[in-house]
C-alpha positions as CSV (number, residue, x, y, z in Angstrom):
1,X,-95.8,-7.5,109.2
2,X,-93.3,-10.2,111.1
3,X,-94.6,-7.7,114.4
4,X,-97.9,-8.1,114.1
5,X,-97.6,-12.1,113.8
6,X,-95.3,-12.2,116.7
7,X,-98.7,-10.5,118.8
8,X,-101.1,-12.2,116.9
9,X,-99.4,-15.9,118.3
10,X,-98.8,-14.6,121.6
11,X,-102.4,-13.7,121.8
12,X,-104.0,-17.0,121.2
13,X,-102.6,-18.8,124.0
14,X,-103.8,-16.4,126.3
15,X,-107.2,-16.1,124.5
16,X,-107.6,-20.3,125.3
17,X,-106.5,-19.2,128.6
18,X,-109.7,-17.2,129.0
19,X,-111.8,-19.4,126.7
20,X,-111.1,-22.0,129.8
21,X,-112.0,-19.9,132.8
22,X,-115.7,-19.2,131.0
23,X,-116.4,-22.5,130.5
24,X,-116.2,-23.3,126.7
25,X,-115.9,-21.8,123.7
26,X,-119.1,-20.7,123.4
27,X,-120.2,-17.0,122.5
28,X,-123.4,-14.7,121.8
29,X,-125.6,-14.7,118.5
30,X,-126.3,-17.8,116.7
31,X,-123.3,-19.2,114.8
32,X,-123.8,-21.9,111.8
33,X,-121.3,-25.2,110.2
34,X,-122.6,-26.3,107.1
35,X,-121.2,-28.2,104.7
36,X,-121.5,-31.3,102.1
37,X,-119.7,-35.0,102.6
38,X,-118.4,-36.7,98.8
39,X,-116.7,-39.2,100.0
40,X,-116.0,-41.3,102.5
41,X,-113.7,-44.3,102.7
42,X,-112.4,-45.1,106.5
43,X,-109.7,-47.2,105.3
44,X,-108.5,-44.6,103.0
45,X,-104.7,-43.4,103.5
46,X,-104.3,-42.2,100.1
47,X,-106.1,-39.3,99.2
48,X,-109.5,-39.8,97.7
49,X,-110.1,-39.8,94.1
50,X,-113.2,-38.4,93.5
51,X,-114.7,-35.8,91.1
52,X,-115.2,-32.7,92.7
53,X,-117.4,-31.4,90.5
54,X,-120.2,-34.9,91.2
55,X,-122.1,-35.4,94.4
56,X,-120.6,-39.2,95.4
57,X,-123.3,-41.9,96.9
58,X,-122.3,-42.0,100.5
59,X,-121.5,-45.6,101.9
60,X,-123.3,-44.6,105.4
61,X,-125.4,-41.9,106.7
62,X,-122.7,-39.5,108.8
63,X,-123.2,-37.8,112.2
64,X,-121.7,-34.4,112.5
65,X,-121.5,-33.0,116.1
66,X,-119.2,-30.7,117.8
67,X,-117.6,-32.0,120.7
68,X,-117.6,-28.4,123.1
69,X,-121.5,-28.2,121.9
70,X,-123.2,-31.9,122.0
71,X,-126.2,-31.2,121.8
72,X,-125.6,-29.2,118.2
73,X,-126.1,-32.5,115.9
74,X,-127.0,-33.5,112.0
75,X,-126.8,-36.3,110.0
76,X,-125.8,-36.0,106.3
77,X,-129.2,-36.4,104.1
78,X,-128.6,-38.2,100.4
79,X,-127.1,-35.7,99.3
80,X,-124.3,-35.4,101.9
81,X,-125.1,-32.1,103.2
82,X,-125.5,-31.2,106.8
83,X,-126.0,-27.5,108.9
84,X,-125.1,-26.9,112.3
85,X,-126.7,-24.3,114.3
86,X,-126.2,-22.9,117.7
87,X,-124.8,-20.5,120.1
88,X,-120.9,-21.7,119.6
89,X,-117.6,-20.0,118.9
90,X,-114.1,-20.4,119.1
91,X,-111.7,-23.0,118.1
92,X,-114.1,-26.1,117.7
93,X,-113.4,-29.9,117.2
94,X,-115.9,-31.0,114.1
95,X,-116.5,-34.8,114.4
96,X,-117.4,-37.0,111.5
97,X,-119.0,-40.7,113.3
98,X,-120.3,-43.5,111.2
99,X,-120.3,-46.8,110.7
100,X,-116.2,-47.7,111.4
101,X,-115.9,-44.0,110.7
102,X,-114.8,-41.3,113.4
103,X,-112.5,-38.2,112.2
104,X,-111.8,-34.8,113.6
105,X,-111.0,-31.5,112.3
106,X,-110.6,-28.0,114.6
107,X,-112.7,-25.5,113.0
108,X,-112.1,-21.8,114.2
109,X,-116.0,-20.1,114.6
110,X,-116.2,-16.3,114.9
111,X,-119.4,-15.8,117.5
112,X,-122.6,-15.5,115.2
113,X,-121.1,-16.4,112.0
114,X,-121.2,-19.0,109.1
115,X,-118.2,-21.2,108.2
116,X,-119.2,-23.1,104.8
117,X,-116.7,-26.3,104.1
118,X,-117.4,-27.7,100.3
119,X,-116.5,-31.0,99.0
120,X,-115.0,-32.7,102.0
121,X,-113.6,-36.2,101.7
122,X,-113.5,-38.1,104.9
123,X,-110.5,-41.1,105.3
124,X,-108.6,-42.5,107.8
125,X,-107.6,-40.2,110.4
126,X,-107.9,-36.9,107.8
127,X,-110.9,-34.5,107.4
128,X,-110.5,-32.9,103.9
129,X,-113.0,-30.3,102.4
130,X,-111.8,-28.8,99.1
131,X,-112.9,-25.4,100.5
132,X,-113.7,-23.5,104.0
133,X,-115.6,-20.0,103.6
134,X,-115.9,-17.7,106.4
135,X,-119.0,-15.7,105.8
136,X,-120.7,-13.2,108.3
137,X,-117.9,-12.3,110.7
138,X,-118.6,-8.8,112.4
139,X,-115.8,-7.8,115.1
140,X,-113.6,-5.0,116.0
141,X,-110.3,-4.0,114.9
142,X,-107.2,-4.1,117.5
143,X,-104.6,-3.7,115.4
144,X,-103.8,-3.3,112.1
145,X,-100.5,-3.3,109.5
146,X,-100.7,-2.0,106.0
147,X,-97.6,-2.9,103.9
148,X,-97.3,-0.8,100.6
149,X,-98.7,-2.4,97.8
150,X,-102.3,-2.1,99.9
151,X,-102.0,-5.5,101.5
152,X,-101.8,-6.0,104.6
153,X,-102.9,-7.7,108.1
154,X,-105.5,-7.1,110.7
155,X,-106.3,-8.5,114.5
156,X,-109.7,-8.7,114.9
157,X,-111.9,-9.1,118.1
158,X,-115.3,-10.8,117.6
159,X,-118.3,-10.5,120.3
160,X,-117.8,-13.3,122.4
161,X,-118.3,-13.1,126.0
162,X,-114.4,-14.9,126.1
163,X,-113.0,-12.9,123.2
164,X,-112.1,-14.5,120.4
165,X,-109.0,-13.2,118.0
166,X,-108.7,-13.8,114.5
167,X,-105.7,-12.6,112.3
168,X,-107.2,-11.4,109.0
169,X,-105.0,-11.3,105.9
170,X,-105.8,-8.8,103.0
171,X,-104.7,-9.1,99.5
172,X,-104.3,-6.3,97.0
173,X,-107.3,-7.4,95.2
174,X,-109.4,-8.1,98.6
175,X,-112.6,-5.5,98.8
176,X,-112.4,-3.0,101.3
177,X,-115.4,-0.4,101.5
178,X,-117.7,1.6,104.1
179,X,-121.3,0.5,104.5
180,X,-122.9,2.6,101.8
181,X,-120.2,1.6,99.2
182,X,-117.3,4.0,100.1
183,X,-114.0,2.1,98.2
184,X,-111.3,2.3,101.4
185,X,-107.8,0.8,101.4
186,X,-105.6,-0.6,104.3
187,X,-104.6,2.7,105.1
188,X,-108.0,4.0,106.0
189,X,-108.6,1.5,108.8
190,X,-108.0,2.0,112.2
191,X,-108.0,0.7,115.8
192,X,-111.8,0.4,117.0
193,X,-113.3,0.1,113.5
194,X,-116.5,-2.5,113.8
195,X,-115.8,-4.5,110.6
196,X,-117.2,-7.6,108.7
197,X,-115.0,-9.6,107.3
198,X,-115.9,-12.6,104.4
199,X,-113.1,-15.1,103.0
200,X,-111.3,-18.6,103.6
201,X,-110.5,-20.0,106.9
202,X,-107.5,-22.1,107.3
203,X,-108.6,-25.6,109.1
204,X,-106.0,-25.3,111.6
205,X,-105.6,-23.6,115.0
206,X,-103.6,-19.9,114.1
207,X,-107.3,-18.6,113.0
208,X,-106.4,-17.1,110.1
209,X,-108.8,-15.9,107.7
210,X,-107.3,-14.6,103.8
211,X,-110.1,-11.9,103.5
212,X,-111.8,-11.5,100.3
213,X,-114.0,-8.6,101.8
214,X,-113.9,-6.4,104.8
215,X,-116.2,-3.6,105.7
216,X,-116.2,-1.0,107.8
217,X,-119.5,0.1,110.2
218,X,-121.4,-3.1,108.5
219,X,-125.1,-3.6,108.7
220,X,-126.3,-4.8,111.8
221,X,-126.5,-8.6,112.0
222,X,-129.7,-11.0,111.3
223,X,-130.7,-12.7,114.6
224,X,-130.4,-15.7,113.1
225,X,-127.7,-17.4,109.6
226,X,-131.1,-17.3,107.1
227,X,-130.7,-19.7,104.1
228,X,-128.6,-18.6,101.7
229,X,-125.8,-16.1,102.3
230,X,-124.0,-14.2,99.5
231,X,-120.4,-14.8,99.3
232,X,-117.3,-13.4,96.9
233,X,-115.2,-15.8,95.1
234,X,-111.7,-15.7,93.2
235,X,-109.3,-18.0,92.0
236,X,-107.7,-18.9,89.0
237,X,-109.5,-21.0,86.5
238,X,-109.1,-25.2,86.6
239,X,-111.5,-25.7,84.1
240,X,-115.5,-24.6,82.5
241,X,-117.9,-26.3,81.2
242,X,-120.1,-23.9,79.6
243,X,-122.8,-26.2,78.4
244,X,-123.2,-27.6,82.5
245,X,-122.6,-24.9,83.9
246,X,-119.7,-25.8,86.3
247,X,-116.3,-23.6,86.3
248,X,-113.7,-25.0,88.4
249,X,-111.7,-22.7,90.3
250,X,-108.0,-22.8,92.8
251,X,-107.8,-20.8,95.5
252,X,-105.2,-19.7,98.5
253,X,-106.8,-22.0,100.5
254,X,-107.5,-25.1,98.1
255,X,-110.7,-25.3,95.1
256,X,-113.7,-23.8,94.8
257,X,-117.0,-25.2,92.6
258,X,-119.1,-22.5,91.2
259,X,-122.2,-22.8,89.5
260,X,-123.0,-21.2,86.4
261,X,-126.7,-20.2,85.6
262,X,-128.4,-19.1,82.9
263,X,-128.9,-15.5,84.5
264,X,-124.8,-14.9,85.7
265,X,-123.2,-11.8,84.0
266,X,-119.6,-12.8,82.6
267,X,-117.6,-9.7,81.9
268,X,-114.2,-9.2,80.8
269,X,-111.4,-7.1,82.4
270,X,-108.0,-7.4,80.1
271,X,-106.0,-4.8,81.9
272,X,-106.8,-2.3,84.1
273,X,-109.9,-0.7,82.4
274,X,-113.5,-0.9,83.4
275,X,-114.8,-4.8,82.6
276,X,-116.3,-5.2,79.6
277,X,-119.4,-7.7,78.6
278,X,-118.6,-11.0,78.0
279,X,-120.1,-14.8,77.7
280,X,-119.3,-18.1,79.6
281,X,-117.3,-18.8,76.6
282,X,-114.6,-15.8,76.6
283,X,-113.4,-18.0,80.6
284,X,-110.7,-19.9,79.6
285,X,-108.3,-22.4,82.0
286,X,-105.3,-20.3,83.3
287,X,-107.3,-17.0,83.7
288,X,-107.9,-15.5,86.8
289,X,-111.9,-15.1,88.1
290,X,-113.4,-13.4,90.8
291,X,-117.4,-12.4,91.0
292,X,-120.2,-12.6,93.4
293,X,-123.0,-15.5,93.8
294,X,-125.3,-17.1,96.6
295,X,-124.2,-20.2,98.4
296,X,-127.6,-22.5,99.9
297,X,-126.1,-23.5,103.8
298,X,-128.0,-26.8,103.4
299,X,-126.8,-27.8,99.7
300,X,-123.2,-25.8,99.9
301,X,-121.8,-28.0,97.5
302,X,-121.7,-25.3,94.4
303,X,-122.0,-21.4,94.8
304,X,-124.5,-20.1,92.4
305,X,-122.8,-17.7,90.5
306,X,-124.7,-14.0,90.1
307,X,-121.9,-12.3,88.6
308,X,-118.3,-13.4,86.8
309,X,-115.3,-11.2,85.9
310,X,-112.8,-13.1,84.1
311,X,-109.2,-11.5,83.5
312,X,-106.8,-13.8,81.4
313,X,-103.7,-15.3,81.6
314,X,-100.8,-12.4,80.9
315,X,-98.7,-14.7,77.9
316,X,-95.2,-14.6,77.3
């Protein structure tokens, strides 16, 4: 795969190139930015202590703009969430402002997509969310490299105006189907596919996305990010609380909170057979999870949870 990274950074230099000459990274469809604020401490340099899993009292009410798309503005509510909506793409400063506070982070936008950051902690100089989904990304395919266990990587083209590239990394466990439900692997995609793509975004500027789902010829897109989006999560297990209905989960790209309800599935997958019915109480720390839920773009703090697989820890 080292030739497909070599391309994949000589592209984004000339991809800002033509980002410039249009005038901004802005592209077609409506894009969203939500997210939820825990903590704040401007004097911070340490990183934050606080519990993850418990919504903090902010100090201040927080301003959340982007600086290549003033006008797109919110202010965290009590809870500390916030949504940003507009016609933006591209690699995007998001700036935190309050009282003695003002922090940046670059967040890379596929045109018409969502990008979900949970739990961040804001302190001096540092922008630090536990979790950043990529939801909703439909592009093309320009180039793609399958290695032999299934994994592999993919440059994708989303529908900006000023094309914007994303490298998209695929796991052997990441999803990869045909509208209709058609199980694919790397080796069935190809150059030209239209493709939507769900996972975790790096918060940095080499756009890379570590897919957890990719398919091929997707529905065609809402005019407009509704409410709640379904998402895929994995990880392996930090902790569960059964009785409160919060597991804890790590993944590539930092933690993830999910929220248990009374109406989540839990099955069981030991080995490779078929998963088997299960309860909240057969999830146990160490054990890997992935499953399916519904994450609110306004209250993003906790994904409700629709349906778990738990696989546990191979011993010895």
């Amino acid at each position: 795969m080292k030739r497909l990274r070599i391309l994949c950074l000589l592209a984004f230099p000339l991809l800002a190139g033509c980002v410039a000459v249009d005038g901004g990274p802005v592209g077609t469809g409506v894009a969203a930015i939500s997210g939820n604020v825990v903590a704040v401490d401007p004097t911070a340099a340490a990183a934050l202590a606080t519990d993850s899993a418990s919504v903090a009292t902010l100090p201040f009410p927080v301003t959340v703009t982007l600086d290549e798309a003033p006008t797109v503005t919110d202010t965290t509510d009590a809870n500390g969430n916030f949504e940003l909506r507009g016609s933006f793409s591209g690699s995007l400063t998001l700036r935190f402002k309050g009282a003695s506070l003002d922090v940046t982070t670059t967040v890379d936008v596929p045109a018409g997509s969502v990008v979900v950051l949970q739990d961040i902690r804001l302190r001096a100089g540092r922008v630090e969310p536990d979790n950043v989904r990529q939801l909703d990304f439909r592009g093309r395919i320009v180039m793609v490299d399958c290695a032999a266990d299934g994994s592999g990587e993919l440059l994708v083209d989303d529908r900006a105006p000023a094309v914007n590239q994303f490298l998209v990394r695929l796991a052997t466990d990441t999803e990869l189907s045909r509208r209709g439900g058609r199980t694919l692997t790397c080796s069935d995609l190809r150059v030209g596919d239209a493709v939507g793509v769900q996972g975790e975004i790096r918060l940095s500027t080499d756009r890379t996305i570590d897919a957890l789902a990719v398919v091929v010829d997707p529905a065609a897109p809402e005019p407009e990010p509704g409410p709640e989006r379904p998402l895929r999560f994995t990880g392996t297990v930090v902790s569960v609380d059964c009785s409160a209905g919060n597991l804890v989960l790590m993944t590539p790209t930092g933690g993830a909170r999910i929220h248990l309800l009374p109406t989540t599935k839990y099955f069981v997958q030991p080995a490779r057979p078929e998963p088997q019915p299960a309860t909240c109480a057969d999830i146990t720390a160490g054990g890997f999870v992935q499953g399916n839920g519904m994450v609110r773009l306004h209250d993003p703090g906790a994904v409700n949870a629709e349906r778990v697989i738990f696989r546990p820890a191979i011993s010895g």
